[in-house]
C-alpha positions in Angstrom: 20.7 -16.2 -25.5 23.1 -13.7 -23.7 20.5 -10.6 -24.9 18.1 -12.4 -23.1 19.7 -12.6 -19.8 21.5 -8.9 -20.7 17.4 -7.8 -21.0 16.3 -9.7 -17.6 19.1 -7.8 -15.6 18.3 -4.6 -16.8 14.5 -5.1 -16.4 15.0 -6.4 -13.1 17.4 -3.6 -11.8 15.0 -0.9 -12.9 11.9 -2.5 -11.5 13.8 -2.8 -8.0 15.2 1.0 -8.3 11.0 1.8 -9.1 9.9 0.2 -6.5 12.5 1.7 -4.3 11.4 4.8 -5.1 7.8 4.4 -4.4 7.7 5.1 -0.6 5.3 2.5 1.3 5.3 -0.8 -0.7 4.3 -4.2 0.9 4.9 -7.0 -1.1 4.1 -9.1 2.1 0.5 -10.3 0.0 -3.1 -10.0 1.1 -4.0 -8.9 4.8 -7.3 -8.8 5.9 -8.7 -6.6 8.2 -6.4 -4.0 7.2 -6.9 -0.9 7.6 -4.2 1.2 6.9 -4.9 2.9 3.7 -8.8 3.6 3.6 -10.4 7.1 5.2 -10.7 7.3 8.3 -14.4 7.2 9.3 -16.4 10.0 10.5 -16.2 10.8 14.3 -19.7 9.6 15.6 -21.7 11.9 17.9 -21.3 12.1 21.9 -23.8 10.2 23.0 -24.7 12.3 25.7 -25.6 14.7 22.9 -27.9 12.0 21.3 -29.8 11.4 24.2 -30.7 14.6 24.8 -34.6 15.7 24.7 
């Protein structure tokens, strides 16, 4: 029973020191609407430029 608890720490520590490691984490769950890490789009024309003849 003790190995168990011995193997739980251990796991636990170095899943925190990974996750430390990893730079920009959120574990704050699902946003929507979020933006943050997709490409940012492609500047559209000026629309004076599309208008003219």
């Amino acid at each position: 029973m003790w190995k168990i608890a011995v193997g739980f720490a251990i796991f636990a520590g170095l899943a925190l020191f990974i996750l430390s490691k990893g730079g920009d984490i959120d574990m704050s769950g699902e946003k929507h609407g979020d933006t943050t890490h997709t490409e940012a789009a492609a500047p559209a024309a000026p629309a004076s430029a599309a208008s003219a003849p």
